[in-house]
N, C-alpha and C positions, 0 to 999 in steps of 0.2 A: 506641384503636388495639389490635386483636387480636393477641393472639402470637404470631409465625412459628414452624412447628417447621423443625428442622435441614433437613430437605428441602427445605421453600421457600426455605430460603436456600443451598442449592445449585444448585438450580435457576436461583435469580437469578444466583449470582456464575455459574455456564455461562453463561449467556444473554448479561452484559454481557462476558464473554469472548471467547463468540465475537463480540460486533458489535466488540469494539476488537483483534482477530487481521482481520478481513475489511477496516475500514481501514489497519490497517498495511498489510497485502497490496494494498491499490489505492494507496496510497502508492507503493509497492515499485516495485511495475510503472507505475506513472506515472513514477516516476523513471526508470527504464531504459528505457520508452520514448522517454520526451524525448531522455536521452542519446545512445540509440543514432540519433533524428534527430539532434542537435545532431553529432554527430561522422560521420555520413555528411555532414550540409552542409559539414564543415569539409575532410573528403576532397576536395568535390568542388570548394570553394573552391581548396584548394592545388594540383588537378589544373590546377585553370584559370592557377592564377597559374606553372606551371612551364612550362607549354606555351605 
């Protein structure tokens, strides 16, 4: 196994950086998207059931 110099190992740790920032962020927005349907259904739920 050849010896990394410090560059390639910055390199690496950016790289697996950004790909575990770009899941968290699709995480993120998946979550708020869900929620933000799960609580329009629940508006339209309770609209129904007042009326």
């Amino acid at each position: 196994m050849p010896q990394m110099s410090s560059m390639d190992w910055i390199i690496l740790m950016f790289y697996f950086l950004s790909l575990y920032m770009i899941l968290l962020v699709n995480l993120y927005f998946m979550l708020k998207i869900n929620l933000i349907i799960y609580s329009s259904f629940n508006m339209k739920f309770i609209y129904k059931n007042k009326w």
